[in-house]
N, C-alpha and C positions, 0 to 999 in steps of 0.2 A: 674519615667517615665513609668515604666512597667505598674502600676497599671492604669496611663489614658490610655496606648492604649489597654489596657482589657477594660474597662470600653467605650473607645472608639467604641472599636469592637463589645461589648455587643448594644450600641445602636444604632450602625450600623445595626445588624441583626434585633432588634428588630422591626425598620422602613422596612428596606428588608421584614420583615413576615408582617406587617399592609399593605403595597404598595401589596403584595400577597393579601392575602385577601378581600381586597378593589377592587381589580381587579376581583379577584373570586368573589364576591356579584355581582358584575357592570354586569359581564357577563351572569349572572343567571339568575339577572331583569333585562334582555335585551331578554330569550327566549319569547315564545309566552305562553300566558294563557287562557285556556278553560274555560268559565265564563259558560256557558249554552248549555244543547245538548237536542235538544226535537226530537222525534222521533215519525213519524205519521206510519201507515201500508198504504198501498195502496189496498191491494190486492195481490193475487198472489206468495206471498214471498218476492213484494215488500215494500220498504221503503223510507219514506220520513226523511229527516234531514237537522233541522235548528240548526246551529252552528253556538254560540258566542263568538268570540276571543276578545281579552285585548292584545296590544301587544303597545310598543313606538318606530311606525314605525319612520323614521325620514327621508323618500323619495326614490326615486328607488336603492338607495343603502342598504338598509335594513327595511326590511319590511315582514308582516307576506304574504307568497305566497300560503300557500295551506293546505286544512286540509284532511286526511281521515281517512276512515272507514275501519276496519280489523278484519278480525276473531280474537279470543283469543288465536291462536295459528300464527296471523302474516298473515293470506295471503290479499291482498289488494281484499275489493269488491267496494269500491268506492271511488272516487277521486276528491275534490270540489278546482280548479287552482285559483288563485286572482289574478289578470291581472294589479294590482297599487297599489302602497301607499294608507292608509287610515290614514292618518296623522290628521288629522281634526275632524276623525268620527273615536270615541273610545266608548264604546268600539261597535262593528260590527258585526253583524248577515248576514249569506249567508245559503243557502239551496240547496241541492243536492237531487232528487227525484229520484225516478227509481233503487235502489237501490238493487238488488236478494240478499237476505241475503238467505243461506243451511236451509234447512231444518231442524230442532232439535235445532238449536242455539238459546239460551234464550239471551244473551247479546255478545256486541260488542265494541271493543275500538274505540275509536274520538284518533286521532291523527296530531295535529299540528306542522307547518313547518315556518322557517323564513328565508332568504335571507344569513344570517351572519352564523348564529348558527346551524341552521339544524334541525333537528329532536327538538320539544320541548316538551309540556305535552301532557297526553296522560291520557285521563278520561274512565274509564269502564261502560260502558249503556245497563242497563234492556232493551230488546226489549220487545214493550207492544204486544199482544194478537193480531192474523189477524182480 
């Protein structure tokens, strides 16, 4: 008897850690994914940015809301909101212009945002030349 409920217990846990697992994947391809970040100059220290998100929104309960732009030390210069589900139209591009990036910064991180998860990837961008 001893030996089935070890044996028992063994593939107990073994399910316990797959159902883990499986759950940890599900959640991860559930953040939001940065497909493409193109960056225009405007002038001035401004910038332009079209960003392209990958995400399986599935309606106003979870859904990519927002991406930004941040120095490489974290401080927010810009902020692009998503006002709906794009449940239909994957993957999606939005653009955010007007953008003052400091003076001296050669690149900047895209930082993407979902409904559920929060904070998702987050891609590093050469700024091209005024």
């Amino acid at each position: 008897m001893k030996k089935k409920n070890r044996a028992s217990a063994a593939a107990s846990g073994s399910l316990l850690a797959a159902i883990g697992l499986f759950a940890s994947l599900s959640a991860l391809a559930n953040k939001v994914d940065i497909v493409d970040v193109q960056v225009t100059p405007q002038g001035g220290g401004s910038y332009r940015f079209d960003v392209t998100l990958k995400h399986d929104d599935e309606g106003w309960d979870h859904y990519a809301n927002k991406w930004q732009v941040l120095s490489p030390h974290g401080k927010l210069l810009g902020e692009r909101v998503l006002l709906h589900p794009h449940v239909s139209e994957q993957p999606f591009t939005r653009s955010l212009g007007g953008v003052e990036i400091p003076a001296g910064l050669r690149e900047v991180d895209v930082r993407a945002w979902d409904t559920v998860h929060g904070e998702g990837e987050t891609m590093r961008v050469k700024l091209p030349a005024q």
